[in-house]
C-alpha positions in Angstrom: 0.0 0.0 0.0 1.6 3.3 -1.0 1.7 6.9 0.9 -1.2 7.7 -1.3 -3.8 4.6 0.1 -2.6 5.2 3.6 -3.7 8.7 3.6 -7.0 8.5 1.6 -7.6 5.7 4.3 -6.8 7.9 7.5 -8.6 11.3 6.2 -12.0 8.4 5.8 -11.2 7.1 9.2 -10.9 10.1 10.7 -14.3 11.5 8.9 -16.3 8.8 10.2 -14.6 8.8 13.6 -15.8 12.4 14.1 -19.4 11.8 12.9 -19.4 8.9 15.4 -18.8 10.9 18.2 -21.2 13.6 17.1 -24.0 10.9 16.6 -22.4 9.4 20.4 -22.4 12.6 22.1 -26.5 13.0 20.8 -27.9 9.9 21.7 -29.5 9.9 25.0 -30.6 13.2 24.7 -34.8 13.5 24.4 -35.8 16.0 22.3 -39.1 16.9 21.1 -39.1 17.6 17.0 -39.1 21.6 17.6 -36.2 21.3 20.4 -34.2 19.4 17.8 -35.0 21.6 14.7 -33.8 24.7 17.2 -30.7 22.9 18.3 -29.8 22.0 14.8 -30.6 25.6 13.4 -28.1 27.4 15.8 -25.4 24.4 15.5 -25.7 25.2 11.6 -25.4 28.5 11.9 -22.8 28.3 14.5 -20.7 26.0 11.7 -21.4 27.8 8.5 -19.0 30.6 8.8 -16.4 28.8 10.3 -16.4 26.4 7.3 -16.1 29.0 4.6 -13.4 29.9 6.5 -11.6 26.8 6.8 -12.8 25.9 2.6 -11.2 29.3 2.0 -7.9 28.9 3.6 -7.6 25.2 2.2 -7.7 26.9 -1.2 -5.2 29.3 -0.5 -2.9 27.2 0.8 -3.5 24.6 -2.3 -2.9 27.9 -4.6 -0.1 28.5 -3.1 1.3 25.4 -3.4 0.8 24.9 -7.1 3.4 23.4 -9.0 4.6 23.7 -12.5 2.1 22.6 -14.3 2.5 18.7 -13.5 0.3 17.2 -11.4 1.5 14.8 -8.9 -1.0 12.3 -6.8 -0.8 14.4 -4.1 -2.5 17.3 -6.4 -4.8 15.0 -7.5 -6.1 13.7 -4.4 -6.3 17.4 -3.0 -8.4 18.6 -6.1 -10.5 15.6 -6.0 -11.2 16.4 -2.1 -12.1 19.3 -2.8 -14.5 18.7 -6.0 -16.2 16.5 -3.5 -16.4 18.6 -0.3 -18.0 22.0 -3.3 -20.3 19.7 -4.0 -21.5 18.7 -0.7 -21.3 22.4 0.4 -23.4 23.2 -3.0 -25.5 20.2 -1.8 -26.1 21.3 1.2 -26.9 25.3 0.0 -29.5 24.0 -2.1 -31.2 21.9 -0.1 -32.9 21.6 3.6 -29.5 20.2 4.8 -29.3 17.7 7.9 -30.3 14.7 5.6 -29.9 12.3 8.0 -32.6 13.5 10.2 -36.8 12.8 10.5 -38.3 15.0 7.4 -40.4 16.7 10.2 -37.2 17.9 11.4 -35.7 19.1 8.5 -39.2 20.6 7.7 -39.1 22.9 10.6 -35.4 23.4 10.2 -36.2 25.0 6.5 -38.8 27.4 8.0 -39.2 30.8 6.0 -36.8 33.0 7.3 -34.0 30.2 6.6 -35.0 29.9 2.9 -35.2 33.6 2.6 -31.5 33.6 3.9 -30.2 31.1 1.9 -32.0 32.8 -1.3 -29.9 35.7 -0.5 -26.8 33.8 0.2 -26.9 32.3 -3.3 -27.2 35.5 -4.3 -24.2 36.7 -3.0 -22.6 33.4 -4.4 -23.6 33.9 -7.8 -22.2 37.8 -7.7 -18.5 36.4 -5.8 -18.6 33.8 -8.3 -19.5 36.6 -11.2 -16.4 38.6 -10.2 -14.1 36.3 -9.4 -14.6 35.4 -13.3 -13.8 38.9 -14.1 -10.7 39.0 -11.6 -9.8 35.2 -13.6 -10.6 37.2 -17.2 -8.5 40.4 -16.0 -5.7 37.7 -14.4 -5.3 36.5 -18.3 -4.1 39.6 -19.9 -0.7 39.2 -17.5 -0.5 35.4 -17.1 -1.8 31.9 -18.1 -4.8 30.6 -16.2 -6.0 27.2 -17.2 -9.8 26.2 -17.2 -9.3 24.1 -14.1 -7.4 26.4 -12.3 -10.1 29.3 -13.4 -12.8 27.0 -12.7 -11.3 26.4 -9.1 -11.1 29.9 -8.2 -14.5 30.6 -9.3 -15.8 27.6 -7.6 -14.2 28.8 -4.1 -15.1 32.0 -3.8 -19.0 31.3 -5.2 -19.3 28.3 -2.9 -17.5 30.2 0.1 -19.3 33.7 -0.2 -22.8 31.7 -0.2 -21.9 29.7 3.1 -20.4 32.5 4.7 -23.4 35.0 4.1 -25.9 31.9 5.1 -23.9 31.6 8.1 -23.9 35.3 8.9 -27.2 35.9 7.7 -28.6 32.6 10.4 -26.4 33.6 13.0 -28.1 37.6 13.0 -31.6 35.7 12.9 -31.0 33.9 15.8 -29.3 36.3 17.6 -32.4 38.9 17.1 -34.9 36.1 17.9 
């Protein structure tokens, strides 16, 4: 088994270790269906800006690290992880979220004011993703960008501005409530 496997291995481990816990840590705890739509609405929005946060850095420090052109395993596993992770942030904008739970939870989760904010934090995504295209656009008069490297930075900053406004936009809501 190479570097590679061993790594890909840990990084699964250690993902289902921590939802383990989490599901551990939750299980003797009775909760009605509107204490546990309240609970998860403030652990969401307690989450969401600390994850663009952490998506953001992770794409600085993978630009940052970019080499010449030739992509070693290493690269590829990292851009993999993180086609995988946009899509379940993407997944997770679009959608109620918290799959894994009763649909009367996730109904009361997805109440009005949380659709309105996420409307408006796709907003913001599409208009960070528009002008990061035109920062990509203005980047090619001076140097070579190539599609996946444009597409990346596009990517990041739409997926990253949309979870951070959710996050700031549930976090107000709750704080106001």
């Amino acid at each position: 088994m190479n570097a590679f496997t061993i790594g890909l291995l840990a990084g699964l481990a250690a993902v289902l270790l921590v939802a383990g816990i989490a599901k551990y840590r939750t299980r003797n705890r009775p909760m009605s269906v509107a204490a546990k739509a309240e609970y998860l609405s403030k652990r969401r929005a307690r989450m969401l800006p600390a994850l663009a946060v952490i998506f953001l850095s992770q794409q600085a420090s993978f630009f940052s690290q970019m080499s010449g052109g030739e992509h070693v395993s290493a690269e590829q596993a990292k851009i993999s992880a993180w086609l995988v992770l946009s899509a379940v942030m993407l997944f997770a904008l679009a959608t109620k979220g918290f799959w894994f739970e009763r649909r009367e939870v996730r109904d009361l989760v997805d109440d009005e004011n949380t659709r309105a904010n996420r409307n408006e934090a796709m907003r913001w995504g599409f208009l960070f993703a528009m002008g990061s295209a035109i920062g990509v656009y203005i980047l090619t008069m001076f140097d070579t960008v190539t599609g996946r490297e444009a597409t990346h930075i596009i990517m990041s900053f739409g997926i990253a501005a949309a979870i951070l406004r959710w996050g700031v936009l549930e976090r107000r809501a709750h704080r106001s409530a």
